[in-house]
Short mmCIF file of the C-alpha atoms (twelve columns), coordinates in Angstrom:
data_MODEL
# 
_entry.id   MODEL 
# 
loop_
_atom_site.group_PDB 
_atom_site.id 
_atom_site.type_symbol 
_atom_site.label_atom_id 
_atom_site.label_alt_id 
_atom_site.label_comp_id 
_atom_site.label_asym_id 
_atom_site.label_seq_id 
_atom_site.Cartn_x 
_atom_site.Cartn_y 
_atom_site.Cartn_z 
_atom_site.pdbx_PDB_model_num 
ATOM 1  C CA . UNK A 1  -41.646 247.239 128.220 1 
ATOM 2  C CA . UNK A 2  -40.347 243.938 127.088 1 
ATOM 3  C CA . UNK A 3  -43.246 242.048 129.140 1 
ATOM 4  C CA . UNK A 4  -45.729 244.147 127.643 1 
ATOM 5  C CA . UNK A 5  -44.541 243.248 123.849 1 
ATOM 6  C CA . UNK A 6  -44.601 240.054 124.615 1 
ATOM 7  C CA . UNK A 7  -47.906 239.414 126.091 1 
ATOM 8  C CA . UNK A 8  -48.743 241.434 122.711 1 
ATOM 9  C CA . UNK A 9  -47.009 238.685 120.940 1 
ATOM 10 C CA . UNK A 10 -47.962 236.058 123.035 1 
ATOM 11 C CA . UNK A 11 -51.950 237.187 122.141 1 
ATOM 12 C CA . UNK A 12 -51.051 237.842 118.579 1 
ATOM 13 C CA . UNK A 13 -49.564 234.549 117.777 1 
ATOM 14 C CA . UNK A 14 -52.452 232.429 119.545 1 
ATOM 15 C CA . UNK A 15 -54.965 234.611 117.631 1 
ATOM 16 C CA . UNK A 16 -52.935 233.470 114.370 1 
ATOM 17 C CA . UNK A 17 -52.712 230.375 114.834 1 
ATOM 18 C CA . UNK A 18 -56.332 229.611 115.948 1 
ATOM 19 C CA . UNK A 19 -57.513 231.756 112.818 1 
ATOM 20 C CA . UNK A 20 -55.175 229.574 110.177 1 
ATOM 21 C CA . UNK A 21 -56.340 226.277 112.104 1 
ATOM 22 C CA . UNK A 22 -59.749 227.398 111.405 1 
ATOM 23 C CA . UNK A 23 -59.061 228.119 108.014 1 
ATOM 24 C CA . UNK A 24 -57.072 224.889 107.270 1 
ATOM 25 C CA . UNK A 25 -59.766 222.520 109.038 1 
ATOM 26 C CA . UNK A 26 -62.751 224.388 106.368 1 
ATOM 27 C CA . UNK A 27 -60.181 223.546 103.583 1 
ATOM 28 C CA . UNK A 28 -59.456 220.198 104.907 1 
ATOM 29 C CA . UNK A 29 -62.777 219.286 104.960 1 
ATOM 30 C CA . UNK A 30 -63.963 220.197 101.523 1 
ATOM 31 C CA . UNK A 31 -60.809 218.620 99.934  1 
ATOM 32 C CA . UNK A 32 -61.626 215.117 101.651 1 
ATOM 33 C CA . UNK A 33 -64.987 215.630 100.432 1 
ATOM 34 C CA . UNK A 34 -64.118 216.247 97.173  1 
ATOM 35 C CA . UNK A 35 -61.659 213.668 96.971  1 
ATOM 36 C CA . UNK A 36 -63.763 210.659 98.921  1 
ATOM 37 C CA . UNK A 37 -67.173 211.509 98.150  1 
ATOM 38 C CA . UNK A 38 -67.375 211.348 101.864 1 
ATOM 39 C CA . UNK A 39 -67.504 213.686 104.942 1 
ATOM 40 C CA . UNK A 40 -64.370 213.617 107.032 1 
ATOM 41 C CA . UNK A 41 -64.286 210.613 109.948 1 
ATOM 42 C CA . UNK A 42 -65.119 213.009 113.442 1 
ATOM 43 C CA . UNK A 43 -63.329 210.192 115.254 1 
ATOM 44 C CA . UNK A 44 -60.393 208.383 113.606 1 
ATOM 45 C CA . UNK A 45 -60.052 206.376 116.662 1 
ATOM 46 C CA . UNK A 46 -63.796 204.668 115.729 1 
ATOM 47 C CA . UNK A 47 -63.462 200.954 115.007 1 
ATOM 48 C CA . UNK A 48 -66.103 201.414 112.507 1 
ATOM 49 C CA . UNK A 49 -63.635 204.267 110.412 1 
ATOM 50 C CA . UNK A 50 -61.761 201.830 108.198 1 
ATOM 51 C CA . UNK A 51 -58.112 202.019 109.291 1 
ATOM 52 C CA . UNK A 52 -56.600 203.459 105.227 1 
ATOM 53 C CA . UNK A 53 -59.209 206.399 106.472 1 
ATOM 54 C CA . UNK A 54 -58.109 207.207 109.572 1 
ATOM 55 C CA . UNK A 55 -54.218 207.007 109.171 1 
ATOM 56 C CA . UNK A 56 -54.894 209.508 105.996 1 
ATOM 57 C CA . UNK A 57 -57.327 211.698 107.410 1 
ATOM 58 C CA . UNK A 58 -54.626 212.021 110.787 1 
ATOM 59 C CA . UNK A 59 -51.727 212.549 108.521 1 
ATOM 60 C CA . UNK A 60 -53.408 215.069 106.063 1 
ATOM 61 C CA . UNK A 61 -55.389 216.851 109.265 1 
ATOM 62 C CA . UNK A 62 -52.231 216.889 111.307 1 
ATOM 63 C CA . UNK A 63 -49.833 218.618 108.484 1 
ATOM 64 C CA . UNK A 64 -52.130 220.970 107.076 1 
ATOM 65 C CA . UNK A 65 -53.056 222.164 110.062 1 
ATOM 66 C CA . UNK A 66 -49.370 222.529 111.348 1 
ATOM 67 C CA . UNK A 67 -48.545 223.962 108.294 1 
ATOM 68 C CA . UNK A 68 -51.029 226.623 108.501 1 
ATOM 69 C CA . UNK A 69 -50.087 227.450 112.111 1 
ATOM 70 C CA . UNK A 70 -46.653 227.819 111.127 1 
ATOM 71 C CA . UNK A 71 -46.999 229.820 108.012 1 
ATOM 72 C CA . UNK A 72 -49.377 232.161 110.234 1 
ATOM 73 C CA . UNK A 73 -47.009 233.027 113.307 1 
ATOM 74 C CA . UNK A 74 -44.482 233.165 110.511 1 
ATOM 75 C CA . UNK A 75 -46.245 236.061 108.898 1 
ATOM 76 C CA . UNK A 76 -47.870 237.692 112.972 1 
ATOM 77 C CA . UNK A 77 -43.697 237.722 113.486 1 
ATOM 78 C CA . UNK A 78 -43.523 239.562 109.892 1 
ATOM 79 C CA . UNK A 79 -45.680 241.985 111.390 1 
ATOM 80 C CA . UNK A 80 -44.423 242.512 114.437 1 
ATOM 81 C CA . UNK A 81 -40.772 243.325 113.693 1 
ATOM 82 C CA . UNK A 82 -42.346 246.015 110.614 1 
ATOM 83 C CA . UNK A 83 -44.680 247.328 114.003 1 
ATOM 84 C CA . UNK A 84 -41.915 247.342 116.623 1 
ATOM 85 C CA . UNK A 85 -38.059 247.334 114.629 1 
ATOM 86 C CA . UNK A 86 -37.460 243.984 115.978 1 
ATOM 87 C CA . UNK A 87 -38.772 240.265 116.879 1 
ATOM 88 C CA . UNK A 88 -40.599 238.947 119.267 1 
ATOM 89 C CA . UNK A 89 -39.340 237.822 122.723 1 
ATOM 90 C CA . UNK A 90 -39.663 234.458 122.082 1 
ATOM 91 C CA . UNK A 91 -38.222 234.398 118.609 1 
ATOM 92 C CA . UNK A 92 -34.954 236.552 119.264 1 
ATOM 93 C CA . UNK A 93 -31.574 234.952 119.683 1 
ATOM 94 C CA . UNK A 94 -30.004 234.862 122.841 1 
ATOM 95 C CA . UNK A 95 -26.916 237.672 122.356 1 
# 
């Protein structure tokens, strides 16, 4: 039973966190728009992306993003304990 929850979690946290990634990268990309009057570099690594661009757009991209992830296994976990009574495998304290 326990290896079956937590291939259930395992699939309901990836699904989570691709969905907020998703999510964050749409919002990402219309902020920088809004803010720059430009589209987002699609390679920060590009000598031709001047450098102020790419360290922000890495730093913004890389914490929203990780934010989002976070906030959505956060809430999958929510619903998981109110679905089963208790966490996830992977998030319960060793007793």
């Amino acid at each position: 039973m326990a290896q079956d929850s937590s291939k259930v979690w395992s699939v309901f946290s990836v699904v989570a966190a691709l969905g907020a990634s998703a999510v964050a990268k749409r919002v990402l990309d219309g902020g920088w728009k809004a803010a720059t009057g430009k589209q987002p570099p699609t390679n920060p690594a590009d000598p031709d992306v001047e450098l102020w661009e790419a360290v922000a757009w890495a730093a913004a991209s890389g914490t929203l993003v990780a934010l989002a992830k976070m906030l959505a296994q956060r809430r999958a976990a929510s619903y998981y304990v109110r679905s089963t009574g208790q966490l996830p495998p992977p998030l319960r304290k060793d007793a």
